[in-house]
VMD Tcl script that draws the C-alpha trace (Angstrom):
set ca {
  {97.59 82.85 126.46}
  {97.38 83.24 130.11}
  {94.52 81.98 132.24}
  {93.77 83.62 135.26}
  {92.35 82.42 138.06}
  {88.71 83.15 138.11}
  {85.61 80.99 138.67}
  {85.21 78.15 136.59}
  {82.01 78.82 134.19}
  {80.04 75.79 134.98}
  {79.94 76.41 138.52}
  {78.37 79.72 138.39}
  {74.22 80.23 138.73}
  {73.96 82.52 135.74}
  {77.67 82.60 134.02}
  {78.10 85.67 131.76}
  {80.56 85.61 128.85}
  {84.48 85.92 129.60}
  {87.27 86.99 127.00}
  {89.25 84.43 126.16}
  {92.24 85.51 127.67}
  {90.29 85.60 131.06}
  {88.67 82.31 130.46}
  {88.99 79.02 132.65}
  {87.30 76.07 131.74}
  {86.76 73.19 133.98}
  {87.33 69.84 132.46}
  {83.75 68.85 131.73}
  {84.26 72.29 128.71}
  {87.67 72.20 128.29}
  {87.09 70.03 125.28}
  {90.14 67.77 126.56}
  {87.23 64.79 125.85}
  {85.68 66.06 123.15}
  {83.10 63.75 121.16}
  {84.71 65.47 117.67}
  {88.58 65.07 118.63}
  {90.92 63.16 116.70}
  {93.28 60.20 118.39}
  {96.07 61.49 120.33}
  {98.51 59.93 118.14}
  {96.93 62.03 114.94}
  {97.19 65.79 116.17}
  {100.61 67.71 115.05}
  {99.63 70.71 117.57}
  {100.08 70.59 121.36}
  {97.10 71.41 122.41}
  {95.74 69.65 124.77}
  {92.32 71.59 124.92}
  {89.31 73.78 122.67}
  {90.87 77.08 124.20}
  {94.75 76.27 123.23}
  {93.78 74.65 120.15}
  {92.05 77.85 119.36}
  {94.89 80.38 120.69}
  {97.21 78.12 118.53}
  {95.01 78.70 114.97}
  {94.84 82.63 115.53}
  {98.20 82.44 116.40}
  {98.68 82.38 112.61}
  {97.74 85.52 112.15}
  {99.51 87.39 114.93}
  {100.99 89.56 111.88}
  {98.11 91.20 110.99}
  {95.86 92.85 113.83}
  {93.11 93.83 111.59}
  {92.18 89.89 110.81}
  {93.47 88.84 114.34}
  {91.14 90.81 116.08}
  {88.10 89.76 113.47}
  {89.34 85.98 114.16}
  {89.16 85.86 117.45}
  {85.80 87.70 118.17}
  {84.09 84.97 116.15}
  {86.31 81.78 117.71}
  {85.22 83.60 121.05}
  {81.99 83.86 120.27}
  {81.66 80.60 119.56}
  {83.30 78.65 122.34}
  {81.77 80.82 124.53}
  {78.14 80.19 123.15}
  {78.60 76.52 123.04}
  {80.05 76.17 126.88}
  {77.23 79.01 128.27}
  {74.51 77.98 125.78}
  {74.61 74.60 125.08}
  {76.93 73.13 127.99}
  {79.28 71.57 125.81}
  {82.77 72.23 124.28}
  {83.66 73.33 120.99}
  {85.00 70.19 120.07}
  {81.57 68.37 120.50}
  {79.85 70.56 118.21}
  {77.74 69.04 115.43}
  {76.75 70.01 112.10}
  {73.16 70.77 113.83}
  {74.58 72.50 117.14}
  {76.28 74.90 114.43}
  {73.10 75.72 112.31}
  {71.84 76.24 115.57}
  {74.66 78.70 116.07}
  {73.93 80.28 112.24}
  {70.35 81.45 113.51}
  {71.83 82.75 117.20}
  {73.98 85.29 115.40}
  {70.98 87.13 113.78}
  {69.40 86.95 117.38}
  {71.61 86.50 120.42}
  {69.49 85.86 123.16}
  {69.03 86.35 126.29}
  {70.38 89.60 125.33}
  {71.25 90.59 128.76}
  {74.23 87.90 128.84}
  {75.56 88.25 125.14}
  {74.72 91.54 123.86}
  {76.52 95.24 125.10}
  {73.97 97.70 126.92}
  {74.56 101.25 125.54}
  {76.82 101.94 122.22}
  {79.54 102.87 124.50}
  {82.57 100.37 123.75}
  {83.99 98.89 126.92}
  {87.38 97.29 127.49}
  {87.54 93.96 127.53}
  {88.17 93.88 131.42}
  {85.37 95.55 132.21}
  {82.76 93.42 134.03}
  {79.73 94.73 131.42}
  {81.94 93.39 128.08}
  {79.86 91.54 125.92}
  {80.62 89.60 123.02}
  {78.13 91.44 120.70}
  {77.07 94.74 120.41}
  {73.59 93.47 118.69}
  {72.02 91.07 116.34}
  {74.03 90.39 112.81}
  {72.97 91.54 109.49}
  {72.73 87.85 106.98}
  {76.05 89.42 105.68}
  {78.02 89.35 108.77}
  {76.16 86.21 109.67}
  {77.71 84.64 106.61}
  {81.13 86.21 107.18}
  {81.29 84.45 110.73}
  {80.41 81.00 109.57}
  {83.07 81.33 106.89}
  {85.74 82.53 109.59}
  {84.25 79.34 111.69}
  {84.65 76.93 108.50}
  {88.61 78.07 108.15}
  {89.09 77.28 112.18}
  {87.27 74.11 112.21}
  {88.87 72.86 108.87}
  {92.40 73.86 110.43}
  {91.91 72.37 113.57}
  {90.87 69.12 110.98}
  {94.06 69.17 109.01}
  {96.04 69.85 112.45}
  {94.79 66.35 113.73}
  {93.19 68.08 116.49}
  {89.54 67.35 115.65}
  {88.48 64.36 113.85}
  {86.03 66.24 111.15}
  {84.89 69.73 110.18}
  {80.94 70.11 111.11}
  {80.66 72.63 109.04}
  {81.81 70.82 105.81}
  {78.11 69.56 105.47}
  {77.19 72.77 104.88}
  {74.98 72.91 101.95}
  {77.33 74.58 99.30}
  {75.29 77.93 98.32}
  {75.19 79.70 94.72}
  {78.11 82.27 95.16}
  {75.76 85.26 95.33}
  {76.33 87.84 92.60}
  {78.44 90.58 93.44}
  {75.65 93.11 95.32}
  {75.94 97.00 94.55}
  {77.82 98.91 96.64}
  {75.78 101.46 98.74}
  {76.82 102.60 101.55}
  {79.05 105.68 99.85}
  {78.67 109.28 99.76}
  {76.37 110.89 96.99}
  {78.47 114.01 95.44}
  {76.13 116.38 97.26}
  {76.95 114.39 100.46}
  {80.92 114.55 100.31}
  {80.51 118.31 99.16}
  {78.50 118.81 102.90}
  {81.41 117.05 104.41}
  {83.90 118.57 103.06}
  {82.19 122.00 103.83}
  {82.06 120.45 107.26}
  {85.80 120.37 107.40}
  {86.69 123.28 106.35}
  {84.50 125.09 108.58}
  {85.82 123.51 111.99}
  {87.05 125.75 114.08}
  {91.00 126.65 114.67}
  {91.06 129.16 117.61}
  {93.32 126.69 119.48}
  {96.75 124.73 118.88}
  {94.23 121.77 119.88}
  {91.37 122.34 117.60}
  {93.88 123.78 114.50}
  {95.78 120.45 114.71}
  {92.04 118.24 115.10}
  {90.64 120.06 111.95}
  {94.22 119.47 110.10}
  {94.28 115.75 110.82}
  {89.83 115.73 110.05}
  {91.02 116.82 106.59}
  {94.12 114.90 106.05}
  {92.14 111.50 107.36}
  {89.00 112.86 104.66}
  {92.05 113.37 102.29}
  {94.07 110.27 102.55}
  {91.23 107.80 102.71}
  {89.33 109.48 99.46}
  {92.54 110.06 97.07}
  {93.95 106.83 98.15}
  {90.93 104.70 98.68}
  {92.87 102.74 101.51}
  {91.09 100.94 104.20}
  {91.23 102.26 108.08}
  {93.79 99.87 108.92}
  {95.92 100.52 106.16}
  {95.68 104.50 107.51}
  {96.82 103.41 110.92}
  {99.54 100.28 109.74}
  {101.59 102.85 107.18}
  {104.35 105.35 107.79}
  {105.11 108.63 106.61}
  {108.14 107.06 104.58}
  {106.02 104.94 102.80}
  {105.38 107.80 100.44}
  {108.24 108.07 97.72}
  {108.99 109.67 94.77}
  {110.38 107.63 91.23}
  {110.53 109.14 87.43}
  {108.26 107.55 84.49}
  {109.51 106.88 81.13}
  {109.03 110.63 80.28}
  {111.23 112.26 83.02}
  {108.30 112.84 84.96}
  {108.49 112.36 88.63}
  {105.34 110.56 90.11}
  {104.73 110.59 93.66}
  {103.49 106.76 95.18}
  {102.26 105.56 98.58}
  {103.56 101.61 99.13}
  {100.92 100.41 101.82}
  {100.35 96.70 102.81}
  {96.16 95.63 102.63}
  {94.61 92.34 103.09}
  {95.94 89.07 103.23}
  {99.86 90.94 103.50}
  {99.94 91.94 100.25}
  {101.96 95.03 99.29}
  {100.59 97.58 96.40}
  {101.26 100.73 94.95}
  {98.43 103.76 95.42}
  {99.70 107.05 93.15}
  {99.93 110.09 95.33}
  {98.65 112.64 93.29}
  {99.55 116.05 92.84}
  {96.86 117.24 95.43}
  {97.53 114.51 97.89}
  {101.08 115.60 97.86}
  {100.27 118.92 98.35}
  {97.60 117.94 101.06}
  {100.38 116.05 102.58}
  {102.71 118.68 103.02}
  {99.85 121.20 104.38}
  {99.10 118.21 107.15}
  {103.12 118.36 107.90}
  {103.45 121.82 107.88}
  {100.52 122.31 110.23}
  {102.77 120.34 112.76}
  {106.17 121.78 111.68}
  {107.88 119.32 109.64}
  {109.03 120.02 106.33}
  {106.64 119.20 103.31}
  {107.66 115.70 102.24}
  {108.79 113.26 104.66}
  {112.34 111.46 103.91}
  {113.27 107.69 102.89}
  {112.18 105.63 105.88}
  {110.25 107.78 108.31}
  {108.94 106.69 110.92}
  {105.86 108.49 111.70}
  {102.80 107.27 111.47}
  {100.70 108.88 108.49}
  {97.73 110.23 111.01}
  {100.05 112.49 113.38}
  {98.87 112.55 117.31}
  {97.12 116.15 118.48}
  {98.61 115.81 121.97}
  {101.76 114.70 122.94}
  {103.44 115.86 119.70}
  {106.06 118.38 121.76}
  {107.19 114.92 123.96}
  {108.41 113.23 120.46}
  {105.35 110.83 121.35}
  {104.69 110.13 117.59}
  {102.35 107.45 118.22}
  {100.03 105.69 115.65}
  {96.36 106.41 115.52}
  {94.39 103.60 116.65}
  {91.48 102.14 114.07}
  {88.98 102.72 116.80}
  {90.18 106.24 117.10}
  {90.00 106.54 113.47}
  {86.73 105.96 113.42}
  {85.71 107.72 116.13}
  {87.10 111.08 114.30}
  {85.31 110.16 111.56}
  {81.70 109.81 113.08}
  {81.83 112.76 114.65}
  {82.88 114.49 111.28}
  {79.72 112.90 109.37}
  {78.01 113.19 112.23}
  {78.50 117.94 112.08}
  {77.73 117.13 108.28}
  {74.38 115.42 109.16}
  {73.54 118.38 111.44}
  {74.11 120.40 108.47}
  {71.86 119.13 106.16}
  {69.20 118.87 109.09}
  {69.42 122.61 109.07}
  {68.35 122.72 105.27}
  {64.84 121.87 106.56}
  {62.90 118.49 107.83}
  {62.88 117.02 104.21}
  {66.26 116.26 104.43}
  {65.85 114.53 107.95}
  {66.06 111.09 106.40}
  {69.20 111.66 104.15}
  {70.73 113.30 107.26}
  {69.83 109.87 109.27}
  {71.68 108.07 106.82}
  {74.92 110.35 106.80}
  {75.01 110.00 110.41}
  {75.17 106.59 110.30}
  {78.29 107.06 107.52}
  {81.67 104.87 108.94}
  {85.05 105.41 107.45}
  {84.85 102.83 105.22}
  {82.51 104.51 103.33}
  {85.08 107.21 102.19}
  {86.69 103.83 100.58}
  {83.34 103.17 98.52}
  {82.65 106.49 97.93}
  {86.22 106.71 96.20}
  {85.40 103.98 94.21}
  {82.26 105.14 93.41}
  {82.85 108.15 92.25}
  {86.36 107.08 90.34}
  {84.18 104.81 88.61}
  {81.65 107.92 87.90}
  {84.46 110.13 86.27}
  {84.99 106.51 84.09}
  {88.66 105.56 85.15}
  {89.74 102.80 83.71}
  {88.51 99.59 86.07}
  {91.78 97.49 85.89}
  {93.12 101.12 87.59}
  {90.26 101.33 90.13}
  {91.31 97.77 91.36}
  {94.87 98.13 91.37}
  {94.83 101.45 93.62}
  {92.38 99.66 95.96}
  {93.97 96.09 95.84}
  {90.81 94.35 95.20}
  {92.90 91.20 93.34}
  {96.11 89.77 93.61}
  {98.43 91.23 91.15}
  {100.32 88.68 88.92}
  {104.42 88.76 89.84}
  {105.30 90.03 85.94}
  {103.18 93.21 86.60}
  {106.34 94.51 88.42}
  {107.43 95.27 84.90}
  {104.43 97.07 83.30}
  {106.19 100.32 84.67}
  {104.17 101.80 81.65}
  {100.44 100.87 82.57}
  {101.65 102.03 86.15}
  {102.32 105.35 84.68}
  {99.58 105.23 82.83}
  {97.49 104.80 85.60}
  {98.63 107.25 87.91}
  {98.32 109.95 85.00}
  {94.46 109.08 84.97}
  {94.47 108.46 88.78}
  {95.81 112.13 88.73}
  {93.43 113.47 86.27}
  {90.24 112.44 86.96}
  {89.77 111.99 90.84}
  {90.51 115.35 92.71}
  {89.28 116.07 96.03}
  {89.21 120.03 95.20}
  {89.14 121.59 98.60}
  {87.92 124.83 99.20}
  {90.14 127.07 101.13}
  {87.77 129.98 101.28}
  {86.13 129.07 104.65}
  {89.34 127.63 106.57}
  {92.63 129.57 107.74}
  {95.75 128.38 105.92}
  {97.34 125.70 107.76}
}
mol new
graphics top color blue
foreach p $ca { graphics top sphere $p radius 0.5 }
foreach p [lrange $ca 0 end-1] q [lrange $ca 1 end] { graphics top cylinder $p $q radius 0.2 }
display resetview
């Protein structure tokens, strides 16, 4: 990671946070004496300080830029608390600095150093970045510490630290699993679906935007992926094999969490919403072995052979401003429905994920199917061969969870 040359924190009046990969620490920070490190002779990294011994743990997980990007935010967070807020490097935190920590999340104050003004997102260059863009729900509170545990028991086993601070943590009752809620009620996806079909097509621009608002609504409810997985797969990732009966099945191979590859069917209507999508931008119906386009086609730059992948940020930008037309239409059913419109507004993409789920669950598909097609455990290395729950599976994939678009309010594509 390159450091530029910028101010050294400590010698600033009132420091602000600095991304890590702008961030200079003078020796007093740097962690290079830390009260927590290990002897010299016991680390098996080479770093020599917090902020390489840090770049070298999320270095691990350069592969995946979904849990790179989560990583880092809470190292950075972190080391930059403990150098602004408490004057001392990350390698001198104790098991008390860190409970300290546990509270600041809910509550980052003063919020005019660590917390973003506006909702805009800026670029991490931009002088106004901030680490957070408000106070953390006691979920994402707990996620953070548990990120924190991994780095600080890493750094540990690398010999870099002498002991993980936050292995005094008082081991908690694993909380039951809570119920999902943030999905869409059936009356909800019907409005956004309505939504969809009604956006308007005058254009080449706004044709292609309402083709790739339905394919995204589409893809993300037939195939219950995540937003990264939408943006991280291929057009050739969809392929085509024949069950035990001679029937050909249509799949979607797409790589989740922790690496791990699984198969989501492609049913009959997500085939067919597939090749409406391609169609819309001219290709033939079903892409061939090994495309290379993403899955979520671009709207401009299409004629320059610019195929480029849609960003997750852009991915969920399309999709707030989709649930966002769909609260405005149930606002117009009257002011009763101001509330349920509030909370439809506030919808994210990953709620198309739950609301999948929750509504493949509602139609009573088998659970062991439900998890498979959303890769919610590892699956065991033999169930390569059970070709015939596979089959079985996809036939009540196929069945039972349609997203039955209406066509009656929308041009053909």
């Amino acid at each position: 990671m390159e450091l530029l040359p910028i101010k050294p924190l400590d010698s600033l009046a009132a420091p602000l946070p600095t991304p890590l990969e702008r961030l200079r620490l003078t020796p007093a920070l740097s962690g290079a004496a830390g009260s927590n490190r290990a002897p010299a002779n016991a680390t098996r990294i080479a770093a020599a300080d917090d902020l390489a011994a840090v770049t070298a743990w999320l270095a691990r997980y350069a592969d995946s830029a979904a849990t790179l990007a989560t990583y880092r935010r809470e190292a950075e967070r972190l080391l930059l608390w403990a150098v602004l807020q408490l004057g001392k490097p990350l390698s001198s935190l104790t098991h008390e600095d860190l409970l300290t920590y546990e509270r600041f999340l809910a509550d980052p104050q003063p919020a005019a150093r660590w917390v973003l003004a506006g909702s805009k997102k800026l670029a991490r260059s931009h002088p106004d970045w901030r680490p957070f863009a408000g106070p953390l729900s006691p979920g994402s509170v707990r996620q953070a510490m548990v990120i924190l545990n991994a780095l600080f028991a890493w750094l540990t086993e690398a010999g870099y630290l002498a002991g993980n601070p936050l292995a005094l943590a008082r081991r908690r009752r694993a909380p039951t699993q809570p119920r999902i809620t943030r999905y869409l009620s059936h009356d909800w996806w019907a409005t956004v679906k309505d939504t969809v079909a009604a956006m308007p097509t005058a254009t080449e621009r706004e044709r292609l935007h309402a083709a790739r608002c339905r394919w995204l609504c589409t893809v993300l409810y037939l195939g219950g992926l995540r937003a990264s997985e939408v943006t991280g797969t291929a057009m050739g990732a969809f392929f085509c094999r024949r069950d035990a009966q001679g029937t050909e099945r249509w799949w979607l191979e797409v790589t989740g969490k922790g690496n791990r590859t699984r198969l989501v069917p492609a049913t009959d209507e997500l085939i067919a919403e597939l090749a409406r999508y391609r169609r819309a931008h001219g290709l033939p119906a079903t892409p061939r072995p090994g495309e290379t386009r993403p899955l979520v086609l671009p709207v401009i730059g299409r004629d320059q052979g610019r195929d480029k992948a849609l960003s997750r940020g852009a991915l969920h930008l399309i999709l707030k401003e989709v649930f966002g037309l769909a609260a405005e239409h149930l606002r117009a059913r009257g002011p009763e429905w101001e509330a349920q419109a509030a909370v439809l507004a506030s919808a994210s993409a990953h709620w198309l994920r739950h609301t999948a789920g929750s509504h493949m669950t509602d139609q009573q598909v088998d659970l062991r199917f439900v998890r498979d097609n959303f890769g919610h455990a590892s699956i065991a290395t033999t169930s390569a061969y059970l070709h015939s729950e596979e089959d079985a599976r996809h036939a009540a994939t196929q069945e039972r969870h349609r997203i039955g678009w209406s066509n009656k309010a929308s041009g053909k594509a």
